[in-house]
Structure formats: C-alpha cells, structure tokens
KOLVO-89509 format. One line per 10 residues: number of its first residue (from 1); for each residue x, y, z of C-alpha. Coordinates in Angstrom, 2 decimals, decimal comma. Example, Ala and Ser with C-alpha at 12.3 -4.5 7.8 and 13.67 -1.06 7.14 Angstrom:
1> 12,30:-4,50:7,80; 13,67:-1,06:7,14
//
This chain:
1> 28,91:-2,86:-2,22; 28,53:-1,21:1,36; 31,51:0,79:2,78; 32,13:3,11:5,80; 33,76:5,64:4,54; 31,93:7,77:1,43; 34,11:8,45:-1,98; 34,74:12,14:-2,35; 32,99:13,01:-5,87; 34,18:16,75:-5,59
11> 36,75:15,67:-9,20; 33,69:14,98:-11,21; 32,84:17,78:-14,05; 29,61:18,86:-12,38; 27,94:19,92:-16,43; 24,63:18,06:-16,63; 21,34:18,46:-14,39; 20,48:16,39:-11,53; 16,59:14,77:-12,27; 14,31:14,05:-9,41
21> 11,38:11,97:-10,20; 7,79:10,67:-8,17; 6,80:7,85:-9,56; 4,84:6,99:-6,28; 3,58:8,65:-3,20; 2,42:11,57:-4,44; -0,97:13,39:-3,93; -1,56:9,56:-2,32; -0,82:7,53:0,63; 1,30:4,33:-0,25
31> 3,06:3,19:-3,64; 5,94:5,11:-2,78; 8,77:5,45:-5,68; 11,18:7,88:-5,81; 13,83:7,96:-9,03; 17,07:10,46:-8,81; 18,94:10,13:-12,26; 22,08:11,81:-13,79; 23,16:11,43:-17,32; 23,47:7,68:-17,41
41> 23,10:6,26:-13,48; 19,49:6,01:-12,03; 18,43:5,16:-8,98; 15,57:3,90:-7,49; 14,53:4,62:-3,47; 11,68:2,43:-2,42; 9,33:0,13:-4,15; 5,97:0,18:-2,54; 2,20:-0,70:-3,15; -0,98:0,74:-2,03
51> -4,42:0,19:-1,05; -7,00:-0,32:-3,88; -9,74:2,62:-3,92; -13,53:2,08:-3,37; -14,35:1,97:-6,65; -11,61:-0,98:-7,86; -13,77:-3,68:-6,99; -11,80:-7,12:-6,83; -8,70:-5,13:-7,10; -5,72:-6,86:-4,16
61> -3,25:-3,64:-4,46; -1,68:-0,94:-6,44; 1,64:-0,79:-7,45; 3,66:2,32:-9,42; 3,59:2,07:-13,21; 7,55:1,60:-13,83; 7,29:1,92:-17,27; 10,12:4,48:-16,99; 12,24:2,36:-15,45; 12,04:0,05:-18,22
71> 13,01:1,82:-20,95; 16,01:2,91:-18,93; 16,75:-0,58:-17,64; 20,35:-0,06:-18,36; 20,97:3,21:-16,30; 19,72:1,48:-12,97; 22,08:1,19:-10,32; 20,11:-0,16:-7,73; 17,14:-0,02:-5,78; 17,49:1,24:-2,25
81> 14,89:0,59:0,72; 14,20:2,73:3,53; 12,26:0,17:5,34; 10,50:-2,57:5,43; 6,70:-1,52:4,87; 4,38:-2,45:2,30; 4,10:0,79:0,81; 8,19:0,68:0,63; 8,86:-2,81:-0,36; 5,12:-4,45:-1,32
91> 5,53:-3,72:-5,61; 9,45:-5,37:-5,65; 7,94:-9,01:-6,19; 6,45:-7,61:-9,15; 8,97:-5,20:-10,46; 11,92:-7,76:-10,10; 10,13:-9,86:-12,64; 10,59:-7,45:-15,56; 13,90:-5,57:-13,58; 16,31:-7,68:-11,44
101> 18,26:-4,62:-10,36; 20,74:-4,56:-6,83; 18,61:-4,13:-4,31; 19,74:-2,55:-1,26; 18,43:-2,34:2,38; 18,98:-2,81:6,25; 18,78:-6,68:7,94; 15,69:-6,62:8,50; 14,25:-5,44:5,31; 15,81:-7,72:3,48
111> 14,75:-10,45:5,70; 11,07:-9,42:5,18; 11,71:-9,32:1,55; 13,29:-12,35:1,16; 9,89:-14,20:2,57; 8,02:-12,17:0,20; 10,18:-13,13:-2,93; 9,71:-16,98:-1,54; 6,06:-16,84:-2,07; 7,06:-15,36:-5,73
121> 9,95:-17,86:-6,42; 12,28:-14,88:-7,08; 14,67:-15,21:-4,11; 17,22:-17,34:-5,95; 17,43:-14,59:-9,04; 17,39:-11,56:-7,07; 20,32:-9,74:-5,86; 19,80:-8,84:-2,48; 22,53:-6,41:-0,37; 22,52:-6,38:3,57
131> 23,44:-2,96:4,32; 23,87:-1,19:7,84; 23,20:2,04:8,68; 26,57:4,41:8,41; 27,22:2,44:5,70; 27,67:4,09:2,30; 27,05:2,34:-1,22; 28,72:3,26:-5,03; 25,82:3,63:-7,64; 27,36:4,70:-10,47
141> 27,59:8,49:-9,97; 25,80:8,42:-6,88; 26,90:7,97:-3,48; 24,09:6,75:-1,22; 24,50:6,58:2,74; 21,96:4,98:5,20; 21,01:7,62:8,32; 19,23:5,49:11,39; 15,98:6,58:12,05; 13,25:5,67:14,56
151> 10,10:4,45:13,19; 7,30:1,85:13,65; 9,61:-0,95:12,08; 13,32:-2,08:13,30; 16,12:-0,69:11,07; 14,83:2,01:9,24; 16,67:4,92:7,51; 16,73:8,24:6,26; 19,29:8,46:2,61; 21,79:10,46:1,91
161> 22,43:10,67:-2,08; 25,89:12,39:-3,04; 25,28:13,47:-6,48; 27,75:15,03:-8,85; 25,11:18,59:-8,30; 25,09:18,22:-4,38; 23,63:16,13:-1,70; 19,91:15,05:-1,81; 18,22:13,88:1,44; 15,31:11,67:1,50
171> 13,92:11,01:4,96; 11,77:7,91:4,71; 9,27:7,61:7,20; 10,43:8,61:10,51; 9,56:9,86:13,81; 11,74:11,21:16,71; 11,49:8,83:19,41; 13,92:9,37:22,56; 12,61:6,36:24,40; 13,11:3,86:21,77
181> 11,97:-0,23:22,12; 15,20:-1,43:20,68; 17,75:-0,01:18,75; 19,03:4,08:19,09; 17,73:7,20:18,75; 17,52:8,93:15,34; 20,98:10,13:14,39; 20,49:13,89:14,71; 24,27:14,72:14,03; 24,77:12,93:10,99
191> 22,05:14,90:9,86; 22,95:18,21:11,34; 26,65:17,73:9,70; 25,41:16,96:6,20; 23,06:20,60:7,36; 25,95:22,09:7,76; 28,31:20,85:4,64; 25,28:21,94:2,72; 22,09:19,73:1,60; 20,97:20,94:-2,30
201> 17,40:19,07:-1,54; 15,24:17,75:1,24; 12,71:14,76:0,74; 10,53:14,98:3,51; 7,61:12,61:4,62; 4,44:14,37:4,73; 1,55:12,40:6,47; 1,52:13,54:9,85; 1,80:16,75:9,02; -1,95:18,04:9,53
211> -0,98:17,20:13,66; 1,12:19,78:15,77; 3,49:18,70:18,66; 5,54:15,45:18,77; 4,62:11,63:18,13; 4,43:9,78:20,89; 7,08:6,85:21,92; 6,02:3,11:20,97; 7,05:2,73:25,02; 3,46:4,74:25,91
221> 1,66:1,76:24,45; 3,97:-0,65:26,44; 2,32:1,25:29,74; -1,32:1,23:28,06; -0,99:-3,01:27,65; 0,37:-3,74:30,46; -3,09:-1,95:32,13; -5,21:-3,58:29,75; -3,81:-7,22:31,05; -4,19:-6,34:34,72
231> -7,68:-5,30:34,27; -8,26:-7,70:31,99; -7,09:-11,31:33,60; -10,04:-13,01:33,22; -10,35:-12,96:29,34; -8,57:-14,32:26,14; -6,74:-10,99:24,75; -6,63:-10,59:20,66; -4,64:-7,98:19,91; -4,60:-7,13:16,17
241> -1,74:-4,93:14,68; 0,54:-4,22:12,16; 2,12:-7,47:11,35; 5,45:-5,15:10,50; 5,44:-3,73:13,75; 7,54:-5,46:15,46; 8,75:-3,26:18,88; 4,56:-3,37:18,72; 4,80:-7,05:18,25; 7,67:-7,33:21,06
251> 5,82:-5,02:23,59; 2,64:-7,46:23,78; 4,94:-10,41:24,13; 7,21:-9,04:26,94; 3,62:-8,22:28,50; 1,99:-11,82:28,00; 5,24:-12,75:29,78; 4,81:-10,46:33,04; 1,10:-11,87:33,05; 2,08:-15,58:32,59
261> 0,10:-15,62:29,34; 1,09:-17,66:26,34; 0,79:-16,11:23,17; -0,25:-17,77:19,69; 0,64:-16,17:16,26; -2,26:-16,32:13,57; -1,91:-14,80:9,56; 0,56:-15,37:7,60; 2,15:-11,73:6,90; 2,59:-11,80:11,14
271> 3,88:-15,14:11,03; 6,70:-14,82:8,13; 7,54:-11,35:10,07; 7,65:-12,28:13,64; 9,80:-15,56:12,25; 12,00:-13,15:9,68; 12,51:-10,87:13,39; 13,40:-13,94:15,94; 15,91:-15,13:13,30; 17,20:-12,33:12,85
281> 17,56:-10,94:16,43; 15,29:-8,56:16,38; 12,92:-9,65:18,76; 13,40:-11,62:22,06; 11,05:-14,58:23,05; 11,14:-16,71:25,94; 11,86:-20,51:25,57; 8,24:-21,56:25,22; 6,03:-18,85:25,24; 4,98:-19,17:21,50
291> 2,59:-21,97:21,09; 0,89:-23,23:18,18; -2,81:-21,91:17,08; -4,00:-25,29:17,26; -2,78:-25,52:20,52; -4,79:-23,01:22,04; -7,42:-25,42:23,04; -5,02:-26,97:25,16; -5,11:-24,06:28,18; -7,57:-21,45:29,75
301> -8,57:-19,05:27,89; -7,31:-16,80:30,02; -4,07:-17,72:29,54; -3,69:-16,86:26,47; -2,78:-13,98:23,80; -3,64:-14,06:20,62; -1,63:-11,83:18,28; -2,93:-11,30:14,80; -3,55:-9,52:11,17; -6,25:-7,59:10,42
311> -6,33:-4,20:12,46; -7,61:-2,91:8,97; -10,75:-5,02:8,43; -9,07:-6,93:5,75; -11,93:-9,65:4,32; -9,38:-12,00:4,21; -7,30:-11,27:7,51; -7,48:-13,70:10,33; -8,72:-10,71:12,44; -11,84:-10,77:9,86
321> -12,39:-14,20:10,11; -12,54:-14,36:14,01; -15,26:-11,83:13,77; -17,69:-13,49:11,16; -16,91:-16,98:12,82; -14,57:-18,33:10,21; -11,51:-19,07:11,98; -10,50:-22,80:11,98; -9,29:-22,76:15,54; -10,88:-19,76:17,61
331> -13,87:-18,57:18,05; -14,63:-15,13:20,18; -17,61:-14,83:22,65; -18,31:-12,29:25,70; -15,03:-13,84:27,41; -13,05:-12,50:25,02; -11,25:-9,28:24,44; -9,89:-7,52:20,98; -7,59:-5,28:21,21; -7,25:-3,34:17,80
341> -3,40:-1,55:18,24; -3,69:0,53:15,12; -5,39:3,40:12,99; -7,43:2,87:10,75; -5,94:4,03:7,25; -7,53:6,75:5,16; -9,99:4,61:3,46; -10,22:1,60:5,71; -12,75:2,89:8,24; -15,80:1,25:6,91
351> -13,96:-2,20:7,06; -12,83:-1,54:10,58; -16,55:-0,62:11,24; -17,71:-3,53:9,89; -15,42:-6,14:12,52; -16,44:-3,83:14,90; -19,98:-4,20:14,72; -19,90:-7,80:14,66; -17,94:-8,34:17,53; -19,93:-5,96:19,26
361> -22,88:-8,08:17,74; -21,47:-10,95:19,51; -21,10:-9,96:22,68; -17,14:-9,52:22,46; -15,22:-7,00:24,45; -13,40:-4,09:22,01; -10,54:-1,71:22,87; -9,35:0,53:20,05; -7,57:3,58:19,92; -10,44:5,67:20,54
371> -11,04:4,34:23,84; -7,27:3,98:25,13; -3,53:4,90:23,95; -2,76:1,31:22,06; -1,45:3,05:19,27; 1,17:5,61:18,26; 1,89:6,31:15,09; 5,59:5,93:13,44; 5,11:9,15:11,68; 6,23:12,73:12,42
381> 4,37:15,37:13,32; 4,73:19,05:12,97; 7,94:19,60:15,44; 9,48:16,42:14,14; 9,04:17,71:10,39; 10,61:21,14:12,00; 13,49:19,31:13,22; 14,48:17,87:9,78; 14,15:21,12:8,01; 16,26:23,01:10,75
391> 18,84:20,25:10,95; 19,25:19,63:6,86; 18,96:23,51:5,93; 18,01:22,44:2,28; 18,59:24,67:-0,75; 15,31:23,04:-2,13; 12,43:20,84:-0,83; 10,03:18,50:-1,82; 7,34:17,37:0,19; 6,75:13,32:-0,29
401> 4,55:10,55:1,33; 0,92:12,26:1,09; -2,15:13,00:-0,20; -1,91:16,31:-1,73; -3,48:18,14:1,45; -0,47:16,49:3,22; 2,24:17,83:0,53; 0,80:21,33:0,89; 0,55:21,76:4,39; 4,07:20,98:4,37
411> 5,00:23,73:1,85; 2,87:25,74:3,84; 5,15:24,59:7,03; 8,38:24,59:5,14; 7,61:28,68:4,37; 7,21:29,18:7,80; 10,88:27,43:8,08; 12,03:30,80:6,10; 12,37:28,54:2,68; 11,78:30,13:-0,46
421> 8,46:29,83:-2,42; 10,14:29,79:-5,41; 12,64:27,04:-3,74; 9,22:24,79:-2,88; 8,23:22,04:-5,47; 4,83:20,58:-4,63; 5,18:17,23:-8,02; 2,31:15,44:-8,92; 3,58:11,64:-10,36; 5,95:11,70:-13,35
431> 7,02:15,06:-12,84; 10,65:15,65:-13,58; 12,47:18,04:-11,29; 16,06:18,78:-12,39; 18,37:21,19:-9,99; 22,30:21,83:-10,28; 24,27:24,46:-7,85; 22,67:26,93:-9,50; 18,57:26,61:-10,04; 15,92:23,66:-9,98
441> 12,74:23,95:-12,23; 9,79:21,17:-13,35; 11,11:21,01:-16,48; 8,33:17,83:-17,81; 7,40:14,63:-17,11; 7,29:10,92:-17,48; 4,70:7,82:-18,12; 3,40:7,42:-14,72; 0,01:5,87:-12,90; -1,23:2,83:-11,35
451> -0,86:-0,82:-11,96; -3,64:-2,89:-10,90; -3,01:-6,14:-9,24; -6,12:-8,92:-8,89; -4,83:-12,16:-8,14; -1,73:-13,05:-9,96; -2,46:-10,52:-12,70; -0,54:-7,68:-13,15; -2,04:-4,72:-15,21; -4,21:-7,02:-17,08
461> -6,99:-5,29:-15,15; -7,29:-1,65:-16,78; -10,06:1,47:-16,67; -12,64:-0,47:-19,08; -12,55:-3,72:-17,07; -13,48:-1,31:-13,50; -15,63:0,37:-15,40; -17,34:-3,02:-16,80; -16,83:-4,19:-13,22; -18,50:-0,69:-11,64
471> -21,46:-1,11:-14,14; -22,02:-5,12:-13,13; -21,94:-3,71:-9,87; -24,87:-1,44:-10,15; -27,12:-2,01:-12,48; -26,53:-5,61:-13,54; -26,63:-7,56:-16,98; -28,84:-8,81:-19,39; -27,73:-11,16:-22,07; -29,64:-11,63:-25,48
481> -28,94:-14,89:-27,26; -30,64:-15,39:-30,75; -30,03:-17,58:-33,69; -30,46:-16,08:-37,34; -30,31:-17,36:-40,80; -28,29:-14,58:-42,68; -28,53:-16,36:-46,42; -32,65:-16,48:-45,82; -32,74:-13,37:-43,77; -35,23:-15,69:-41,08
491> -34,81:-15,76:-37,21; -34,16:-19,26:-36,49; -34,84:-19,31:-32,76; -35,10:-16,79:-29,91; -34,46:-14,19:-28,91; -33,93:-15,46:-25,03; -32,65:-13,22:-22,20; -30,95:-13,91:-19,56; -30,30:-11,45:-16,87; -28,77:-11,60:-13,88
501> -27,91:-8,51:-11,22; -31,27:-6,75:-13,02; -34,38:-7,58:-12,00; -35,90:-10,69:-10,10; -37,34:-12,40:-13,22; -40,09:-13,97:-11,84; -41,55:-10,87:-10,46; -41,01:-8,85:-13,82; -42,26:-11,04:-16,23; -43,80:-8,25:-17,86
511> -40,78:-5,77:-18,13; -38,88:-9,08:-19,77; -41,58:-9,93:-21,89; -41,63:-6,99:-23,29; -37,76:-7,12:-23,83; -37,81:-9,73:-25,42; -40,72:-8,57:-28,40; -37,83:-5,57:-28,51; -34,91:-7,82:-29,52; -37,36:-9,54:-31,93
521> -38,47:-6,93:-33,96; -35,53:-5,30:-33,36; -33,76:-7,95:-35,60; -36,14:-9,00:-37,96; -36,71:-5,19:-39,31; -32,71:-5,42:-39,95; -33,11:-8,51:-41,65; -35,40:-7,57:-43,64; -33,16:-4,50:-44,49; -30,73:-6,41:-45,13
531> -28,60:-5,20:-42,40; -26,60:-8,52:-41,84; -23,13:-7,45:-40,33; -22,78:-8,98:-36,73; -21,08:-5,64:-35,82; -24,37:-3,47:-36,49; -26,81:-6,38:-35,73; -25,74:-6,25:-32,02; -25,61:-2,96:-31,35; -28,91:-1,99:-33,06
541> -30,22:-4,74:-30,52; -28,39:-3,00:-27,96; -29,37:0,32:-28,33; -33,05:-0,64:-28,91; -33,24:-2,76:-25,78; -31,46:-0,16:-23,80; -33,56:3,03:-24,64; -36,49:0,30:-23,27; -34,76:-0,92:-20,33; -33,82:2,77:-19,14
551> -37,31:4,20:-20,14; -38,70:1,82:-17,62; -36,48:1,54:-14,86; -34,03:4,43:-15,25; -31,21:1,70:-15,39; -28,16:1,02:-17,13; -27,14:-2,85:-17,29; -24,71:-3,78:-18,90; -26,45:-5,90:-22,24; -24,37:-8,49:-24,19
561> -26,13:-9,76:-27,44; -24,78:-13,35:-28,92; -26,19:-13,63:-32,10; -25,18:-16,90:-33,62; -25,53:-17,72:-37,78; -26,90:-21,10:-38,12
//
C-alpha cells in the first residue's frame, strides 16, 4: 500500500538486468502500455485503448495485446495509472477480466474507473488503490512514487520507479502550466532532486513534440468563453469537449454562472465524469445550476448551455446526433451556437468535417479552434519536453506516446539536450530494453499488437474478418446456391445467385444471366468427371465465376457457393 516515505533498496544485490517493455504507444497515438520487469516482479504503467483505423470497419477500439502479461501473471505487482484518459485507463475493463492485478492511481482516476468497471460488472472483483501524489507504493522489487503534474485532467502524475539497477522516470502526459484551474503547479523539485540523485532512464511523452515554445494554460480558454458568451447572449451555446476534461468542463460552468445561464449535461462518458468529479470534489457547481436535458424545454433558449460528447464526430456521440437531428430532446437551428473546445485527433478530421457541414447545412452557428482559442492542448511542447530532460539528466531515454515521427523528433531533440546517440532507444512494440549501472541494449522482443474490440467481443475480430469486411465493403457479394445429386452425378435444382453490394440486378440481367450458365456448366462438367468433393466443387465454381465476374467488371466480390447434396 501507499506510504510517504520511499524504502531505501540500496541492500539489494544489484546482479540481474532491468527490462523495459512497450506494449502500447509506440509508433501510435493511444493504447499506451508500458511494462518494467526484474527477475520475478513486473509492473505494469497504464492500460489504455485507441482509436480504430480507417480501414477496421465496425471496429469500437483497440486495446494492447497483453498476451505477455499473461504468461507472467504471477510476476505482476500491480498496475499503476498516470491518469485518467482513455488511452491510459480505456483497455483495464478488458484486461481485468483475464488479470485482476492491484491497480493503482490518484482519486480521481480511480473514480473514473470505477464507473467504467460498473458498466463491466467488475468493480466488486477488482482491487482498486487510492493513491496521492508524494505517495510511494512497494511492488515487489520496485519502488514506485507518484510526481504531480499539470495536464488536461485533475490529478495526474509523472512515476518514479526505484529499481534494484536505478531510478526509471516515466512522465505521463504532462504540460507545464503556471496558471493552473485547480490543483498546483507541476512539481519541478521533486523532479530536479531525483535529476540530481541520478535518473538511469527517462520516459518521455512525445506528441507535442513537432510544436516549439510552451503550451498554453487551460485559464486562456477561460478568457476566450467568457467572450464567446458576451457576444453571444442571444443564442443556446453547445459546447462539445472532452468529457475527461474537467478544469475544461469547470471553466464553461463557472462561465454559464457569470452569464446567468443554466447548463444541461448530455452523453453518458460526460455524465459518469462530471458526476465521478462533483463527488469527488473536483469540480464546484452552484446549488441549481445543473438541470436535467429534458428540462431544457422549460426556459429560453438563451438561457441555456449545453455541455456535451462528441468534439470528435463520434456517430454515436450526442454531439453527432444534434447535428443529423437525432437527439431526443434538442434540436439546433440558426439560434443556436456550437462551440467545438477540442482538436481534432490524428484521424478524426473527416468525422469532425462531417458535423461540421451539417450544422453549417442547417443554418447553425460554429466556433472551433480554428476560428478562436477554445482549446489548449494538455500536452508539452518543445520547451516543456526541454524542461524534463534538463531537470531528470537521464543516463538513457526513451521517447513514448507517439507516432513514430513523434518518437524521432524527440531523439532528434533529446541529441540536441547533449544525450548520447548510442544512449537513445527509439522501440517499436514488444521490444525488450534491458539496462543495469553499466549499459542498456534491445536485446529482443515479446508477442505484441492489437486487440480488436466490436461490441462486446474481444479479439474475436482478427485480419481475415477486416479483410472479409474490407472486401464486402468494396466490391460486394454474390452467393451461389445449387442442389446436386452426388450418387447420380445430376444437378437437382439451380444454380441461383444472389448478390447483394454487386450490381443492381435488375439493370444487369445480362451480366447475371450469364453467371449463372457459368455456375451451371461449371458443375455439371465436374460431375460428370466425377469430381464430387464439396471442397473442390466450390472452389472450381468459385474460380470459374470469378475469372467471369472480373473479366467483365474488373471486380472482386466476395462469392460464397452453398452446394447442398439432396
């Protein structure tokens, strides 16, 4: 459990490597996983999903293959959270199913987790730890201390790991932000003094690193709101946002306040947070302010705020909904104004478009961050990323949390820092770094890769099913359904096709009709060959009918034969 005061481990006989392993958030933004093992204690730092790419079609998320972790179930220690983000803590409802490990993170993390492992019906089995930061937790060799940091969510923290071959620091996400909502400023001298005692390796956050100077404060979009709502008093304001964000969250309700304005709540990841935060204390409402959605009816619209989901273009997000005129209990005109407080993520910007358009479509008022300052990001930029190499003064670094542009820029800006190439380790996922006092080398790796989530499957989803998925996508299907008497070698009935995705039938009657004489000699020349295994009946059906179908229309569906034996 937590305690103030860290165990010296200076008696331990310091013989076997320290490994350092990515199994997430690597060469990729989200899923971030992070393993430090020593002879028989393993840790875990974060547990985090990501977005699904273009080409996963139905996919929800992506979550790190842990197959690792599994086959060392009995060396984990604990997993310990840096925040409370998606990509940090969205893959534990999954991974506490197969591993209910310690899990260890700040009050508000744990209070976001706990409504996620409601919806999962895991609360009651998992073993959850409220930790502060200063405080320092035993893992079995390890010695892991929680370092406040500023970022775009309450309580989040840098880690310091005391291992048995020195002290590894893993930032987390952070930014440097003087001027902070709530809470205090990054604690620069714990991290100077561990600097100074000596820091074997630095884990450093990579994804701001393409853009120079310093990150803004959160408090510059307080000053951008509150001009939005002055200029603005006529209207219904929907501000969409990171449902996680909650000094973002607290900023647009202190200013709904100043402007008399009350403010309804709408999608459920906003709703379990901004509850999780009020209970918790990290956000202050006044008696009354928060009404009910269905409730907005009840005053002028422009009395009201809206906050909401959806600053992605999520199809499902309330945000979404409001745009295409599926929201139960609003619906958006040219008296309305959206507010989008957010980036759009690497990936997202044709869904973003997309809400966009519509609203613009129907006559609805848009502000995004193009237009004015109603989002900074809770990442840090090139000084910031400075400022933890100069403070930390790490033997050797890894760059973390990027795409692999991201991780070598950083290398790139870590050289500039005076660190040694040879002292630089740029992983991809499952590499296995191991250091002591002396050297650290790649010395293999480990089963790593994505796990595909699509409803409430996990993995059953794999590279054949996309690909099945990505060819029903393009180029449709055609099913062939015939009946056959094998012991008289006769076709009993058919051969029918059904297609779907393909061609309009009714306009390609020809193109079909032809098919289908195909499939029929196609079978009755193996039948009277006596070629009468299902196996090489369909495919000989298949191949015929797609050398036809591509001759004509330079195609590919997918084709599914069902040949029956009556």
């Amino acid at each position: 459990m937590a305690r103030k005061k860290k165990t010296n481990k200076q008696q331990l006989q310091n013989l076997s490597k320290v490994k350092v392993i990515g199994l997430g958030g690597l060469g990729e933004i989200g899923k971030n996983m992070t393993v430090i093992e020593y002879e028989d204690d393993l840790i875990v730092i974060d547990c985090g999903m990501g977005f699904p790419d273009d080409d996963m079609l139905g996919i929800d998320s992506v979550i790190p293959d842990v197959t690792y972790l599994e086959k060392n179930s009995e060396k984990i220690r604990g997993i310990f959270l840096t925040h409370g983000h998606e990509d940090h803590i969205g893959a534990l409802p999954y991974v506490l199913r197969e591993l209910n490990v310690p899990v260890y993170g700040t009050r508000l993390t744990i209070g976001i987790l706990k409504n996620k492992l409601i919806e999962h019906n895991l609360l009651d089995s998992a073993k959850l730890f409220c930790i502060a930061a200063g405080d320092v937790v035993d893992a079995g060799a390890f010695s892991v201390e929680f370092i406040r940091v500023n970022h775009s969510i309450a309580d989040a923290c840098a880690l310091a790991i005391d291992t048995p071959q020195g002290v590894i620091v893993h930032s987390g996400d952070f930014k440097l932000d003087l001027t902070p909502i709530e809470g205090e400023v990054m604690d620069i001298a714990r991290l100077s003094e561990l600097g100074k005692n000596g820091v074997s390796l630095l884990m450093c956050e990579s994804t701001n690193v393409e853009h120079s100077g310093y990150t803004p404060s959160e408090k510059t979009v307080g000053a951008s709101l509150s001009n939005i709502f002055h200029r603005n008093k006529d209207k219904r304001i929907v501000v969409a946002t990171f449902s996680s964000n909650v000094h973002r969250v607290q900023q647009i309700i202190n200013t709904s306040a100043v402007y008399n304005r009350k403010v309804a709540i709408t999608g459920r990841s906003m709703l379990n947070i901004v509850k999780a935060a009020i209970e918790l204390g990290y956000m202050n409402v006044p008696a009354g302010l928060i009404i009910d959605m269905n409730e907005i009816n009840k005053f002028a619209p422009e009395n009201v705020t809206v906050i909401t989901t959806g600053s992605q273009g999520e199809p499902m997000s309330a945000l979404y909904r409001m745009a295409f005129g599926d929201h139960a209990q609003i619906k958006l005109g040219n008296k309305d104004l959206v507010v989008i407080s957010a980036h759009a993520i690497p990936g997202n910007e044709k869904l973003v478009d997309k809400i966009l358009n519509e609203f613009y479509r129907n006559g609805v008022c848009v502000f995004h961050d193009a237009d004015v300052e109603v989002h900074v990001s809770g990442h840090a930029c090139r000084e910031e990323i400075k400022l933890m190499h100069a403070l930390t003064k790490p033997k050797y670094f890894v760059p973390v949390h990027g795409e692999y542009k991201h991780l070598m820029q950083h290398k790139e800006l870590a050289e500039e820092m005076g660190e040694s190439d040879d002292d630089i380790f740029v992983l991809d996922l499952g590499q296995v770094l191991e250091f002591d006092k002396n050297e650290a080398k790649i010395t293999g790796s480990v089963q790593s890769g994505r796990v595909l989530i699509d409803g409430y499957g996990i993995g059953d989803v794999g590279s054949i099913v996309l690909r099945d998925r990505k060819l029903l996508s393009q180029d449709g299907i055609i099913i062939v359904v015939a009946s056959v008497d094998i012991n008289e070698r006769i076709l009993l009935s058919g051969p029918d096709i059904v297609s779907r995705g393909f061609v309009y039938v009714r306009e390609s009657e020809e193109l079909m009709e032809e098919a289908r004489n195909i499939c029929t000699d196609t079978l009755l020349n193996c039948l009277d060959n006596n070629i009468v295994d299902w196996t090489q009946l369909k495919n000989k059906v298949k191949d015929e009918l797609s050398k036809y179908v591509y001759g004509q229309t330079k195609r590919r569906p997918m084709i599914i034969p069902i040949i029956m034996n009556i």
